[in-house]
C-alpha positions as CSV (number, residue, x, y, z in Angstrom):
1,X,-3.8,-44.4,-84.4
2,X,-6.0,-45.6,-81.9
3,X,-8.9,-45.9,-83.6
4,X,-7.0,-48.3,-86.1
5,X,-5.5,-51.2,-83.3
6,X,-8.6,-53.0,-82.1
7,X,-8.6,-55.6,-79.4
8,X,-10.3,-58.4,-81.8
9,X,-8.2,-57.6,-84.3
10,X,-7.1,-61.4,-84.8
11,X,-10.4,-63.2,-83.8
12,X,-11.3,-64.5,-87.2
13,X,-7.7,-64.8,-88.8
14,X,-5.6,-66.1,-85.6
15,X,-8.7,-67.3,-82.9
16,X,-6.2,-69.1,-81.0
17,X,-3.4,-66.4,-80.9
18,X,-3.9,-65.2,-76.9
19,X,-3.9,-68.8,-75.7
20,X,-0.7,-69.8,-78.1
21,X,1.4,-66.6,-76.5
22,X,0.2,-67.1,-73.7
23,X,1.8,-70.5,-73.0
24,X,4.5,-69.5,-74.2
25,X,5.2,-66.9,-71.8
26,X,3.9,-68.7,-68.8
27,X,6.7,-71.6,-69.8
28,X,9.2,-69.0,-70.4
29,X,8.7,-67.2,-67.0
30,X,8.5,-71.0,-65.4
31,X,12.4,-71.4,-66.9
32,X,12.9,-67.8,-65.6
33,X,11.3,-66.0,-63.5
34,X,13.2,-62.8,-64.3
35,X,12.3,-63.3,-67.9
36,X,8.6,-62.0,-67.2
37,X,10.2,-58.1,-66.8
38,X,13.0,-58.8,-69.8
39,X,9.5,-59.2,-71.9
40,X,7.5,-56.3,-70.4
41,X,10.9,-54.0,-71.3
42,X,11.5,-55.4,-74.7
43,X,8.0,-54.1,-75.3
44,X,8.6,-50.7,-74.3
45,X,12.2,-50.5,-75.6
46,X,11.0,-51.3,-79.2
47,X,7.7,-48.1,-78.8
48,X,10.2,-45.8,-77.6
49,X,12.3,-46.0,-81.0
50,X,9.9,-45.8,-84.0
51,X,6.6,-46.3,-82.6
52,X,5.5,-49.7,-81.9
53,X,7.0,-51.7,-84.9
54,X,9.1,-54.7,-83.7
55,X,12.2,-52.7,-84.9
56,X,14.2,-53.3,-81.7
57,X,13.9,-57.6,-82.5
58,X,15.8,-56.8,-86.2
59,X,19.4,-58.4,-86.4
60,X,22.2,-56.4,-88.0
61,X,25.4,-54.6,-87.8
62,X,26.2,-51.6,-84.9
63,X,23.9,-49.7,-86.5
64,X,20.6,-51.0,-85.0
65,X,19.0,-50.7,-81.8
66,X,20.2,-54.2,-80.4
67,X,23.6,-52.4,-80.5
68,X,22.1,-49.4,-78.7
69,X,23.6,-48.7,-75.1
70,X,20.4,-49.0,-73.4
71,X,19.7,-52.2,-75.7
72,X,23.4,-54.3,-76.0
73,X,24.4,-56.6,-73.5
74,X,20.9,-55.9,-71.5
75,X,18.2,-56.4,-73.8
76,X,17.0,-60.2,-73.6
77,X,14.5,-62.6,-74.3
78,X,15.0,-62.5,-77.8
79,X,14.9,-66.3,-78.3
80,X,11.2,-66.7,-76.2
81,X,9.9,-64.0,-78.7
82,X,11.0,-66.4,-81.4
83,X,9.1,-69.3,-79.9
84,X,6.2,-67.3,-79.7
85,X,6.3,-66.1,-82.7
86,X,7.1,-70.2,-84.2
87,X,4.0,-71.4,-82.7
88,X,2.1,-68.4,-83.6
89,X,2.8,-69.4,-87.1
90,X,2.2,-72.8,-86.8
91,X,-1.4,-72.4,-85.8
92,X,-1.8,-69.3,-88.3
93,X,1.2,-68.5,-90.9
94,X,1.7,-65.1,-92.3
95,X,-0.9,-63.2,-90.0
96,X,0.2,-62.1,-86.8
97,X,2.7,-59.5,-86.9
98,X,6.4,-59.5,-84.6
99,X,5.1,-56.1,-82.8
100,X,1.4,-58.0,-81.7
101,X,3.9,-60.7,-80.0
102,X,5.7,-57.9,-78.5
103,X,2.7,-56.1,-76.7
104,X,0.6,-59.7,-75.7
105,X,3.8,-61.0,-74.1
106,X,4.3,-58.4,-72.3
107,X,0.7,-57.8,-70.7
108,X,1.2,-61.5,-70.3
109,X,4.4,-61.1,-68.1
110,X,3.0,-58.3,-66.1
111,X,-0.3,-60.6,-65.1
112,X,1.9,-64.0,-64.5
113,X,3.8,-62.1,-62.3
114,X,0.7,-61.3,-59.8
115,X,0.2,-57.8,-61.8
116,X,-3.0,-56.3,-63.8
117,X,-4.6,-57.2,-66.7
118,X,-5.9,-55.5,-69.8
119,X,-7.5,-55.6,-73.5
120,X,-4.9,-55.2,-75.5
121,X,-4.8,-53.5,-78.7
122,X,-3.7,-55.4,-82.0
123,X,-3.4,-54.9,-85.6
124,X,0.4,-53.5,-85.4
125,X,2.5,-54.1,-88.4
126,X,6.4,-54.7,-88.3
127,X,8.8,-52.4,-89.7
128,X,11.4,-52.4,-91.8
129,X,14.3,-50.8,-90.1
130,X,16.2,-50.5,-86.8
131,X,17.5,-47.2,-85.9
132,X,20.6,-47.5,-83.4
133,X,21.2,-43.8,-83.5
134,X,17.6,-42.9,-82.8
135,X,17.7,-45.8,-79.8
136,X,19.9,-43.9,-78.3
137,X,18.5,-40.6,-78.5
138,X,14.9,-41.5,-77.4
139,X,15.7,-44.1,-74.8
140,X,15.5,-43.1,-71.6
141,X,18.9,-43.7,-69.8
142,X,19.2,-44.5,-65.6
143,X,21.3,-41.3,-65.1
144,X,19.3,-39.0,-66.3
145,X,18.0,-36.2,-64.9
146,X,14.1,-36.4,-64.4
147,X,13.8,-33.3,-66.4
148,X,15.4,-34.9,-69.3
149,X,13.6,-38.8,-68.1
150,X,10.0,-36.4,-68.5
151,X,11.3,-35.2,-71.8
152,X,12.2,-38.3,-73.4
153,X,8.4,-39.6,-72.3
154,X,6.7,-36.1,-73.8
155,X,8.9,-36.6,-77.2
156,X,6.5,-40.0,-78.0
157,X,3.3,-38.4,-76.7
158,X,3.4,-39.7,-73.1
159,X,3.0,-37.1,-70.2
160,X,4.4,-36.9,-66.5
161,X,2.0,-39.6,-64.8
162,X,3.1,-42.0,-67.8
163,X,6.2,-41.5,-66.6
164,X,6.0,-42.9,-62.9
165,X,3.6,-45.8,-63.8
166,X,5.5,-47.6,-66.3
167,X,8.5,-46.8,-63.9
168,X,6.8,-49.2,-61.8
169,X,7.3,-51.8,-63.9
170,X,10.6,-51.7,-62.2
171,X,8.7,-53.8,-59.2
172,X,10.0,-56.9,-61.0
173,X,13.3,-57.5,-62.7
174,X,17.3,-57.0,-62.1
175,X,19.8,-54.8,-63.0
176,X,23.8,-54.9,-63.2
177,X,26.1,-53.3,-60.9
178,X,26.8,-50.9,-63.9
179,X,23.4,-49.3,-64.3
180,X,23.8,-48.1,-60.4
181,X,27.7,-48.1,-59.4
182,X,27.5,-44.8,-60.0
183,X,25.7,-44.1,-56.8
184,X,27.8,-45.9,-54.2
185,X,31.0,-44.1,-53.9
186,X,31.6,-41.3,-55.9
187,X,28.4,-40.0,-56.9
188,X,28.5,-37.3,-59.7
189,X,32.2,-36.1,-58.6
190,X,31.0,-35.6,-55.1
191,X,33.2,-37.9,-53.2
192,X,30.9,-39.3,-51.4
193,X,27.9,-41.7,-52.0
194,X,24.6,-40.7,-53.4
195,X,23.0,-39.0,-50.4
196,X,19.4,-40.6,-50.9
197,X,20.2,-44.2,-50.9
198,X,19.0,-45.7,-47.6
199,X,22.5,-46.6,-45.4
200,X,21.7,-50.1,-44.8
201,X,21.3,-50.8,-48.5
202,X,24.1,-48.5,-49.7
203,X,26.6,-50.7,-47.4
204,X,25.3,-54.1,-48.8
205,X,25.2,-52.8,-52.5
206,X,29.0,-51.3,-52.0
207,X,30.4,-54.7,-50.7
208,X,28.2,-56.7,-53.9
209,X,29.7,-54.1,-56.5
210,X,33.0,-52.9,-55.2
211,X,35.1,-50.5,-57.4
212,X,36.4,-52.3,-59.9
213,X,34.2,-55.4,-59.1
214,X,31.9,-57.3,-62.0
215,X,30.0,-54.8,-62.9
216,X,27.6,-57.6,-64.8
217,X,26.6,-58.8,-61.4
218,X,22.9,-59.0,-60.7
219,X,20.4,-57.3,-57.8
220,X,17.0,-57.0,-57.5
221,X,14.8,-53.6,-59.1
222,X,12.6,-53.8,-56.4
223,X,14.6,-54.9,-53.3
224,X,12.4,-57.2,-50.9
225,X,9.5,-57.7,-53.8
226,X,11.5,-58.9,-56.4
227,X,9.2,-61.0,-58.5
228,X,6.0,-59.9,-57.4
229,X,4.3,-57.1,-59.4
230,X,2.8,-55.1,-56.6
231,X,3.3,-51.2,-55.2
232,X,6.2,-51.9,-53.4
233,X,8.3,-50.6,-55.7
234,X,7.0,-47.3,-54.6
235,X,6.9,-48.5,-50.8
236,X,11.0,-48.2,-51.1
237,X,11.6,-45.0,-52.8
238,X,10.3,-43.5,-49.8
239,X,12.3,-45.3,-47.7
240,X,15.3,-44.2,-50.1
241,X,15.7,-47.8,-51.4
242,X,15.1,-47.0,-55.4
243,X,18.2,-49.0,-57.2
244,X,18.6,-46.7,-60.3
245,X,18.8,-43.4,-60.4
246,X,16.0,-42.5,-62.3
247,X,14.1,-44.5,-59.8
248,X,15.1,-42.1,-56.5
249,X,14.4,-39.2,-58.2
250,X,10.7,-39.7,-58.8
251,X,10.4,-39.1,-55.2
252,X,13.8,-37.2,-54.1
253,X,15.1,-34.8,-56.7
254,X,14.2,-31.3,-56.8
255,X,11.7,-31.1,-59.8
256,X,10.2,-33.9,-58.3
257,X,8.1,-32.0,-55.9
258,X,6.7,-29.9,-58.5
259,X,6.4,-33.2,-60.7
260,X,6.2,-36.7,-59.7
261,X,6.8,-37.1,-55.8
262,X,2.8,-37.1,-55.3
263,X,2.4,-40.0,-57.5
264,X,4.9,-42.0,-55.6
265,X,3.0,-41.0,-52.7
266,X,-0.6,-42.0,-54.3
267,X,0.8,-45.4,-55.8
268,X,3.0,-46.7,-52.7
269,X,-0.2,-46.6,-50.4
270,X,-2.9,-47.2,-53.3
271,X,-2.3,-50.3,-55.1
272,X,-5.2,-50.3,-57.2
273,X,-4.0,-46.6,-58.7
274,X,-1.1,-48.1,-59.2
275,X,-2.5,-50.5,-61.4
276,X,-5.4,-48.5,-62.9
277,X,-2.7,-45.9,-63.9
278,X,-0.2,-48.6,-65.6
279,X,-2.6,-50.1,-67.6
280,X,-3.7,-46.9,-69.0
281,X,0.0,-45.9,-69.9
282,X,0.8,-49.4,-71.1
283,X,-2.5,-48.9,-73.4
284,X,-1.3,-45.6,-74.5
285,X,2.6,-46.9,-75.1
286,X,1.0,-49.4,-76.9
287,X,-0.2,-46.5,-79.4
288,X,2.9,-44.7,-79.9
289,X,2.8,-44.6,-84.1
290,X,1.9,-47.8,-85.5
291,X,2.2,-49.2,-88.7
292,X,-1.0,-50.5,-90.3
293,X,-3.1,-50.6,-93.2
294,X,-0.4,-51.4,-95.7
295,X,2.6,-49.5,-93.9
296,X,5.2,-51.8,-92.9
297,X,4.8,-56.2,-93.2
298,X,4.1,-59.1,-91.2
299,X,7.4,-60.6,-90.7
300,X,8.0,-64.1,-91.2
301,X,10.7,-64.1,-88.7
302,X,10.8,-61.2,-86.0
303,X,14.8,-60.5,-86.5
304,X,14.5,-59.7,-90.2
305,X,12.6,-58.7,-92.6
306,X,10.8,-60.1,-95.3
307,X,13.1,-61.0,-98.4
């Protein structure tokens, strides 16, 4: 698939595509700062199901991967991708496909945020159907075991180091009381509180998302950094202050010292691995089975398909 997406894929049919998404993202993110990591996971939410195909922006019934666990009530940002994608057409109608939009915004989001940036690879077609079932299979899910996390990342071609670098991503963005509750009282029928959290952030976290509290309410990924995309996402889960369970255990689970805990190490006191590493993986993400040629369309509106 590689050899098929090209970086100037656009530069005769769409010359001013990077400049038209890109304003569009930088206004976006002005609105919202938190917008900038909704993008960047919209991105890798729709490669995990299908390849890279825009599937995860189709409208529907319960069926399709909006309606997903790891997607409903938590995917977002569905209405910037439509202005992109609006003045995108404007400028150039019928060329630039709904999965393109998906991968510049987020490389966009990841360098307006203070992160790396990179070529990135077009020529992506859309597909044609969104697979909730498969969403939920291939997704990877915040209390999973790293075993299964690794799995999930192997099933789509990615390997171990994929895994920790594109978990930094967490280093901007928020997450609701129910993606992490689960660690701040009665932590996997134990009793007691997930041992690894750091005590000064476990007693904050338990008084913001008390039992039976909101469990929509808001805190940051990367506590102390929270819209800065930098290495100090890495910097906490030594310090046990990962918020998601499949954040703590790149560096304190079991497997992880056969695994991924020397990667947390390398990246939380080597920025520029950090981001050598993520680029890579987003490049390779980016790859995960494309549709081009004539496979698949170029939607004329990202959440449906062509009638």
């Amino acid at each position: 698939a590689r050899s098929q997406l090209t970086t100037d894929f656009y530069s005769q049919t769409c010359p001013s595509l990077l400049s038209t998404v890109r304003k569009q993202v930088q206004s976006a993110i002005k609105t919202e700062m938190r917008m900038a990591a909704s993008l960047l996971r919209l991105h890798f939410h729709d490669c995990f199901v299908n390849g890279c195909d825009a599937s995860v922006l189709l409208d529907g019934d319960n069926s399709t991967e909006k309606f997903a666990l790891a997607n409903v009530n938590s995917a977002r940002g569905f209405e910037v991708i439509d202005a992109i994608k609006s003045a995108v057409e404007s400028s150039c109608s019928g060329v630039v496909s709904c999965a393109d939009i998906l991968a510049i915004a987020a490389r966009d989001s990841v360098v307006l945020s203070g992160g790396p940036t990179w070529r990135v690879l077009l020529g992506r077609r859309d597909g044609l159907v969104s697979n909730g079932t498969l969403a939920n299979a291939a997704l990877p899910s915040p209390f999973e075991a790293l075993d299964a996390i690794i799995q999930k990342f192997v099933d789509v071609g990615l390997n171990t180091t994929d895994v920790v670098s594109l978990s930094g991503g967490h280093t901007i963005g928020l997450a609701k009381c129910a993606t992490f509750d689960n660690r701040l009282f009665n932590f996997s029928g134990t009793g007691a509180p997930d041992s690894t959290m750091e005590a000064n952030m476990l007693a904050d976290l338990q008084s913001f998302c008390p039992v039976n509290g909101d469990s929509n309410r808001f805190t940051a990924l990367d506590r102390n950094s929270t819209d800065l995309f930098d290495n100090h996402y890495f910097m906490n889960l030594l310090n046990g202050k990962g918020l998601l369970g499949s954040d703590q255990i790149l560096y304190s689970s079991d497997l992880a010292v056969s695994t991924t805990k020397s990667l947390v190490e390398s990246y939380s006191s080597n920025s520029k691995l950090f981001f050598n590493d993520f680029v890579n993986s987003m490049i390779k993400m980016g790859n995960i089975s494309p549709l081009t040629g004539t496979n698949g369309e170029i939607r004329k509106n990202c959440r449906a398909v062509n009638s």
